[in-house]
C-alpha positions as CSV (number, residue, x, y, z in Angstrom):
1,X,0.0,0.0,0.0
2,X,1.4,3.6,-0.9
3,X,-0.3,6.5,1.7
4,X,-1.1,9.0,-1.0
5,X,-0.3,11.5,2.3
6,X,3.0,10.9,3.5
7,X,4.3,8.5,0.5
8,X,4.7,5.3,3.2
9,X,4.9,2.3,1.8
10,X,3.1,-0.1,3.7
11,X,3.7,-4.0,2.7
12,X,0.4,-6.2,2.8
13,X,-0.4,-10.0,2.6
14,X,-3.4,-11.9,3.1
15,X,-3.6,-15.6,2.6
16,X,-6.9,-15.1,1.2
17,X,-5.9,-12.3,-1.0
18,X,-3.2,-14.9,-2.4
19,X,-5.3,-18.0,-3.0
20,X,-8.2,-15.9,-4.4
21,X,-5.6,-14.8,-7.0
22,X,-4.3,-18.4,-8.1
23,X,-8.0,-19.0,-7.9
24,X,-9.0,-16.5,-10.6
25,X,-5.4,-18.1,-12.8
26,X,-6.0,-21.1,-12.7
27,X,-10.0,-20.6,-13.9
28,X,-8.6,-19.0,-17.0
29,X,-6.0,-21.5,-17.8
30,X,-3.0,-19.5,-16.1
31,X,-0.2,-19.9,-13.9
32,X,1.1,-16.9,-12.6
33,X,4.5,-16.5,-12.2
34,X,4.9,-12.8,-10.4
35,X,2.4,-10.2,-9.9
36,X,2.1,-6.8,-8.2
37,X,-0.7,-4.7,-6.9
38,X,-0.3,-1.2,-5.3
39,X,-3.7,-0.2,-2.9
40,X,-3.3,3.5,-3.2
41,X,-4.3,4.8,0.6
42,X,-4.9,7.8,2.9
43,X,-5.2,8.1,6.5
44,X,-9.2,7.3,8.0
45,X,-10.3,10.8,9.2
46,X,-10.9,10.6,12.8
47,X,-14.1,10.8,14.6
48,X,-12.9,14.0,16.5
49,X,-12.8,15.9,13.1
């Protein structure tokens, strides 16, 4: 994830996230072999503001 704020990046997984990608591969005759995917994010605003 890249915090469209203060330019972090944040690094994600998610076993789900992972299988659900094989998943969708596989159901269209695919392997994959890398991949990539950049969440684009900003801070929640809090309940004070």
């Amino acid at each position: 994830m890249v915090c469209t704020e203060s330019g972090a990046i944040i690094e994600l997984y998610d076993a789900e996230l992972e299988a659900l990608q094989q998943r969708i591969a596989e159901r269209h005759g695919y392997e994959i072999i890398d991949h990539s995917m950049v969440l684009y994010v900003k801070p929640k605003a809090s309940a004070a503001q």
